[in-house]
VONU-835946 format. One record per residue (C-alpha): residue in three letters; x, y, z. Coordinates in steps of 0.2 Angstrom, whole numbers, padded with zeros to 4 digits, always signed. Layout:
REM residues N
ALAXYZ
...
***
This chain:
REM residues 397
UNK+1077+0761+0185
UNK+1083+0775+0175
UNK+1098+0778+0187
UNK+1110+0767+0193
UNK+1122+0763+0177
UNK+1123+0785+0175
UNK+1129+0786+0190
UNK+1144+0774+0188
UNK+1148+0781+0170
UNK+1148+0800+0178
UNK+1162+0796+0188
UNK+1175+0799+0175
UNK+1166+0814+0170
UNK+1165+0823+0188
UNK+1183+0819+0192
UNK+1190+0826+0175
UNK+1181+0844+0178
UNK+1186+0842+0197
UNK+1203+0834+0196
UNK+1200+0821+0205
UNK+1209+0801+0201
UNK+1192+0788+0204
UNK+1184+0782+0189
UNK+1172+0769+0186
UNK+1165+0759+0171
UNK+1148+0764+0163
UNK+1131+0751+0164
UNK+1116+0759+0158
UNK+1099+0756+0167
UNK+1080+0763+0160
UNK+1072+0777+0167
UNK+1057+0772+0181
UNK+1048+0786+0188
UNK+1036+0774+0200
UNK+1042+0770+0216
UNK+1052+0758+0223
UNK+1042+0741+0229
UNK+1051+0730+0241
UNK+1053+0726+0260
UNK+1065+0741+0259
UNK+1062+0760+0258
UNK+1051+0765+0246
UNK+1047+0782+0236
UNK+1045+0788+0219
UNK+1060+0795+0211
UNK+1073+0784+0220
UNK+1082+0770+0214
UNK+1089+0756+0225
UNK+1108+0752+0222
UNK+1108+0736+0214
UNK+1115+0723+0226
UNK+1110+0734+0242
UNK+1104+0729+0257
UNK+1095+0737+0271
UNK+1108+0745+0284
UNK+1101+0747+0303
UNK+1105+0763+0306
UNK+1094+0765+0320
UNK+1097+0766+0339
UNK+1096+0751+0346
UNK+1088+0754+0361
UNK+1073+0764+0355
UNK+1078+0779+0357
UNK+1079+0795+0346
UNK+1087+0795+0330
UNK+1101+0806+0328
UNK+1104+0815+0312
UNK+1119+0827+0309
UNK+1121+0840+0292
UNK+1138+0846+0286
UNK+1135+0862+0276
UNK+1151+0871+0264
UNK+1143+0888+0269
UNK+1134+0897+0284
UNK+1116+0895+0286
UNK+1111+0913+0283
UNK+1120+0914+0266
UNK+1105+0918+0256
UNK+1104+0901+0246
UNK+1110+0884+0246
UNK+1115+0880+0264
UNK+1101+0890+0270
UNK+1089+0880+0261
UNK+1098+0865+0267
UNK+1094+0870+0285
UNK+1077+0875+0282
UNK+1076+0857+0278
UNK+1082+0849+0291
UNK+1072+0863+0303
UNK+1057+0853+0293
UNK+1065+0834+0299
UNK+1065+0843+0317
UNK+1048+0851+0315
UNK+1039+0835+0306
UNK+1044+0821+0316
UNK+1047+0830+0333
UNK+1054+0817+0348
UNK+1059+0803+0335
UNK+1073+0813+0331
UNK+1089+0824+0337
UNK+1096+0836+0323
UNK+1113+0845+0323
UNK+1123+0853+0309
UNK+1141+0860+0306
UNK+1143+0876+0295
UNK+1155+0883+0286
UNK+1166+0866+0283
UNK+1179+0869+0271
UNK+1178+0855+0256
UNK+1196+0843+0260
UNK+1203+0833+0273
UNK+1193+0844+0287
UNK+1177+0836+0281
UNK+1181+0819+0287
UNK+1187+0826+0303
UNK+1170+0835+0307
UNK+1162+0816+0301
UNK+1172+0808+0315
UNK+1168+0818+0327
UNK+1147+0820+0325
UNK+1148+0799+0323
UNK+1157+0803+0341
UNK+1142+0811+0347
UNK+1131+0798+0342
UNK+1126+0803+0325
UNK+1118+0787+0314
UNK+1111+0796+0301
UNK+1124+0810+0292
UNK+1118+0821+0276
UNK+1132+0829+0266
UNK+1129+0846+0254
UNK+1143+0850+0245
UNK+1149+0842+0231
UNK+1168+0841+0237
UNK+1164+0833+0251
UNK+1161+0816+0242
UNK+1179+0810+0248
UNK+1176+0811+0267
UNK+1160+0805+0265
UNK+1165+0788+0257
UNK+1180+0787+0268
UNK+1169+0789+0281
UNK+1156+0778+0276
UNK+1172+0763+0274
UNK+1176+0769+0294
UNK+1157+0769+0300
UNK+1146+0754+0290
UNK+1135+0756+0304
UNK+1130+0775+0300
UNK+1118+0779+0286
UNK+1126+0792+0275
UNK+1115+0805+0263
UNK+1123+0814+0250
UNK+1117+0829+0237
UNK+1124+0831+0221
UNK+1138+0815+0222
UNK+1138+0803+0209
UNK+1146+0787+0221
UNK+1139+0770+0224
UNK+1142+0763+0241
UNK+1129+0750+0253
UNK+1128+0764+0266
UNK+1129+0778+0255
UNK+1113+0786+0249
UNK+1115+0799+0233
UNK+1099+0813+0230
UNK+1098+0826+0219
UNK+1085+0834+0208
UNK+1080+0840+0191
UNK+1089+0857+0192
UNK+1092+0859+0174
UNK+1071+0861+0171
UNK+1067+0874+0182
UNK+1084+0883+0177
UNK+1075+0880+0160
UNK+1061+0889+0165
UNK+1069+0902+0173
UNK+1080+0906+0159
UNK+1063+0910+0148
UNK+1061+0925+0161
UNK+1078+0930+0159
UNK+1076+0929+0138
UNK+1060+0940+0140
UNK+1068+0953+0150
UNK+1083+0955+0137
UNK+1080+0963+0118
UNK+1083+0951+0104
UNK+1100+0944+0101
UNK+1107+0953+0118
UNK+1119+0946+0129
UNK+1113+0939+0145
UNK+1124+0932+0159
UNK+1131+0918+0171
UNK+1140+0918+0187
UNK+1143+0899+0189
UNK+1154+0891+0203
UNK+1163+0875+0195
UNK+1163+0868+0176
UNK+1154+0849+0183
UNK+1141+0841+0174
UNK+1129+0846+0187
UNK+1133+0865+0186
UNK+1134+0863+0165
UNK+1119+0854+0161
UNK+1111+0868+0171
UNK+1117+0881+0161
UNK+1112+0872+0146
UNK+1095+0870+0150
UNK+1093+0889+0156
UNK+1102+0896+0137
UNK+1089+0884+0130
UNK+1076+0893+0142
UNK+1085+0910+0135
UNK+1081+0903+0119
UNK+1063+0899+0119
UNK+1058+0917+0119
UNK+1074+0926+0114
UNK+1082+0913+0097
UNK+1095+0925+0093
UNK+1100+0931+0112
UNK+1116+0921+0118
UNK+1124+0916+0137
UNK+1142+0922+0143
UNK+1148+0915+0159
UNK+1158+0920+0170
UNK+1168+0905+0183
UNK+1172+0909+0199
UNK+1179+0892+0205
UNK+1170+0895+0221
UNK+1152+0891+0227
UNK+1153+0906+0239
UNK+1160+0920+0241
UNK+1150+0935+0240
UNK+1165+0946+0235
UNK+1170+0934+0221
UNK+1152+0932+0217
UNK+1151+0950+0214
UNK+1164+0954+0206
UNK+1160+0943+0193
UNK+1143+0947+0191
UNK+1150+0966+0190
UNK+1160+0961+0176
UNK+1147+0953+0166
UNK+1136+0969+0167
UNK+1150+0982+0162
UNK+1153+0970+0149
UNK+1134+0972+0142
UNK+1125+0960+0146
UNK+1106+0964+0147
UNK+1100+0950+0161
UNK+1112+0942+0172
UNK+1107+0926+0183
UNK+1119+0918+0196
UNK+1119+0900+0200
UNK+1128+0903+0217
UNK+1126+0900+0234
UNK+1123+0919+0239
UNK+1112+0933+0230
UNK+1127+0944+0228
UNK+1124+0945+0211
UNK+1106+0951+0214
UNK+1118+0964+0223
UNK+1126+0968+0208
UNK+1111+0969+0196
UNK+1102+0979+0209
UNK+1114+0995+0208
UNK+1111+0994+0188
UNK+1094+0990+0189
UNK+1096+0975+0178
UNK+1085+0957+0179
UNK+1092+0945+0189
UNK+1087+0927+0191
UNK+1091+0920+0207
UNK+1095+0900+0213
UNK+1090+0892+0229
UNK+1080+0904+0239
UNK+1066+0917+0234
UNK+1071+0935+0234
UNK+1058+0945+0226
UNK+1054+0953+0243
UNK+1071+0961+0245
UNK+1077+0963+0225
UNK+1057+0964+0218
UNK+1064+0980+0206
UNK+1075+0967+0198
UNK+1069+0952+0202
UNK+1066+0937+0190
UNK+1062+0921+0198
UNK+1075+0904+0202
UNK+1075+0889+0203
UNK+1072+0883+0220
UNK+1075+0865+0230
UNK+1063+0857+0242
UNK+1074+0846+0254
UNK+1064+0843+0268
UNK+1051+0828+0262
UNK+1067+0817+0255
UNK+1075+0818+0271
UNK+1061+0815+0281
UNK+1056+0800+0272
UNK+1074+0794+0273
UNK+1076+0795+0292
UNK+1060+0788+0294
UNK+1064+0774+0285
UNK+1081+0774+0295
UNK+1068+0774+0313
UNK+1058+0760+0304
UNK+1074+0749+0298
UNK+1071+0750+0280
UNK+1085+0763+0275
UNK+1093+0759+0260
UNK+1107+0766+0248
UNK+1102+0771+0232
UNK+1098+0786+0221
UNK+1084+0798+0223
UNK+1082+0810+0208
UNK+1067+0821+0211
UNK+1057+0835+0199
UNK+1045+0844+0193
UNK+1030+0831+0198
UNK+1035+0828+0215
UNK+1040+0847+0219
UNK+1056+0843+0224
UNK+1061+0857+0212
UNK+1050+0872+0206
UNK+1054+0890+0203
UNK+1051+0905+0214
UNK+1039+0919+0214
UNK+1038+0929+0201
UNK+1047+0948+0203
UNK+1039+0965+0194
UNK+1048+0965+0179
UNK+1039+0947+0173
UNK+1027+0952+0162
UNK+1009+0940+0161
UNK+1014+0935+0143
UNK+1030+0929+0152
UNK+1021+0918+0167
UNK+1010+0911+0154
UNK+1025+0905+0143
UNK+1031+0898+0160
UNK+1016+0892+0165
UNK+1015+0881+0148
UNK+1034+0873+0148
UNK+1032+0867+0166
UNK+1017+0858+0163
UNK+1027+0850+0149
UNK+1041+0847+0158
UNK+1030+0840+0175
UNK+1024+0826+0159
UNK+1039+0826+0153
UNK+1059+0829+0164
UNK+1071+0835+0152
UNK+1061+0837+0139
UNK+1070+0855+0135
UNK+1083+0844+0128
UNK+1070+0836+0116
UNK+1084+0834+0101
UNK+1093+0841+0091
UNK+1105+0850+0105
UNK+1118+0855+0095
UNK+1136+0860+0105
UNK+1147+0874+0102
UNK+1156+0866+0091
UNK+1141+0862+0081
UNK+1141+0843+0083
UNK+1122+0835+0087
UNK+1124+0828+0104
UNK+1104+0822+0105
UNK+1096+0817+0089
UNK+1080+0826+0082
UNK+1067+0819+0091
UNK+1076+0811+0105
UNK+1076+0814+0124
UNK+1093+0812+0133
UNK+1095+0796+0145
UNK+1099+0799+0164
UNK+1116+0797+0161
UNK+1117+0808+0146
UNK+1112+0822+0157
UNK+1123+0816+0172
UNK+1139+0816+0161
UNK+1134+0832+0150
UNK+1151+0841+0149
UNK+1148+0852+0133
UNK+1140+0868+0131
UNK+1122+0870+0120
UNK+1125+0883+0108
UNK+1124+0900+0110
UNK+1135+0901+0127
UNK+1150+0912+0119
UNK+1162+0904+0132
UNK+1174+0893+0134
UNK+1172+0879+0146
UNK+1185+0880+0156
UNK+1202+0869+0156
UNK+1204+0856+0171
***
């Protein structure tokens, strides 16, 4: 159970980069990649809240399971909420009659949230997944209003009995997309980021793709660029515009919309992508990305709602269970390259996080892993420093 303490011990750590006032005390748990065992839900990669217990989520009467997503962006965006939807179109499409899916778009992180919460629970929705990080407060105000309604959240830290926490192993296949991005640059070059906001999840993401950088490029470094927003196509771009006039010889965006692909396309400069595969419609500068699987999770989970078995807790997927994997391959990665690739992930299938296989020295120059030592969960969940070899500044709260 290498995930319940982490999550408590993050929760100073989110709300300092975010500017948030909850806080919570750390307890450290051991890592356990098998599944869960019990009368409860079970499946490998999540870990049941201690103290939880099953919440009947369920329709009473037999009838179909209503589940409802609430997405930060529109679900043609080109990335993070259309992936999203692409998964709940797999709920829809894999358990057909047992269930009834609706989502909302475009709902702005704040006080709005709650009120699009109150009013799918309204329309009879038991089951409710969340998919932006700010909308953690609405999500466990409403799970305090509704204890009868099962709630699902990406990327949160929180622990609550009817509030569900999965993510994924990001930070490995950012790894292995950064090795492309360090192939595509001459030695000690510049390569860039266009990141969203400075939280552990969007750092230790960074990290791992300069340590990708790295592997095949040791002298190359990593400026980022923050644009406070996870989308906005016309921030996006600008950003990733400014990055390239600066000389950066790669750029890769960790956004929820390919306008950096955009961007790198006019200049004709590799560009590794996140969330979705665009090597059809950027294959001249095309990478790879790191890419999310949501549909199996959220499947199980509702089942398990439909069987009476759901249960709070933390599902961190990766590699081995293909929650996470990286995109096809554009026409600028050379087979050298792939084969490089192709070798770390098998490593990191055996092995999650092993790109942070110590020593990981910060900016600063401090060790923050010792040589010869992998993080813990809640290392990585709290990581709120930047490896070597990023030029810039993590910005101020």
């Amino acid at each position: 159970m290498w995930k319940i303490a982490a999550i408590a011990a993050t929760a100073s750590i989110f709300v300092a980069a975010c500017g948030g006032s909850d806080s919570s005390s750390d307890t450290t748990a051991a890592p356990d990649d098998s599944a869960v065992t019990g009368d409860a839900f079970t499946y490998a990669n999540f870990t049941p809240f201690e103290g939880g217990t099953v919440v009947n989520c369920a329709p009473a009467d037999g009838s179909a399971i209503k589940a409802a997503w609430v997405y930060v962006g529109p679900i043609n965006d080109g990335g993070w909420t259309q992936t999203h939807n692409a998964g709940r179109e797999f709920v829809q499409e894999t358990l057909g009659d047992k269930v009834i899916t609706t989502y909302k778009e475009n709902v702005p992180e704040g006080p709005q949230a709650e009120a699009v919460i109150d009013d799918l629970v309204k329309d009879g929705n038991t089951i409710i997944f969340g998919t932006s990080f700010g909308f953690q407060d609405a999500f466990l105000a409403a799970a305090e209003k509704y204890p009868e309604v099962c709630f699902e959240f990406a990327t949160g830290y929180t622990q609550k009995n009817n509030v569900s926490q999965f993510y994924g192993a990001s930070e490995d296949t950012k790894y292995l997309s950064g090795i492309a991005a360090g192939a595509e640059a001459p030695a000690g070059a510049t390569i860039g980021v266009v990141a969203p906001f400075a939280i552990p999840e969007v750092i230790r993401g960074i990290n791992g793709f300069t340590l990708g950088v790295q592997k095949i490029n040791p002298t190359a470094t990593v400026k980022v660029v923050w644009t406070n927003t996870w989308f906005d196509p016309a921030i996006e771009r600008k950003a990733a515009e400014s990055l390239i006039s600066g000389g950066v010889k790669a750029i890769a965006s960790f956004q929820d919309s390919p306008a950096t692909g955009e961007a790198a396309k006019v200049k004709g400069i590799g560009w590794v992508g996140y969330d979705s595969d665009q090597s059809v419609a950027f294959n001249d500068v095309w990478l790879t990305a790191s890419t999310y699987d949501w549909g199996p999770y959220e499947v199980a989970k509702i089942q398990a709602a439909i069987d009476g078995k759901w249960i709070s807790g933390d599902y961190y997927g990766n590699l081995s269970d293909e929650f996470v994997s990286i995109a096809n391959y554009g026409a600028k990665v050379t087979e050298e390259t792939k084969a490089l690739i192709a070798s770390e992930r098998e490593r990191l299938t055996a092995t999650p996080s092993a790109e942070f296989t110590g020593p990981i020295t910060a900016q600063d120059g401090t060790i923050k892993i010792a040589k010869g030592k992998l993080p813990t969960y809640g290392e990585l969940m709290s990581m709120n420093y930047q490896v070597k070899g990023i030029t810039t500044d993590l910005p101020q709260s």
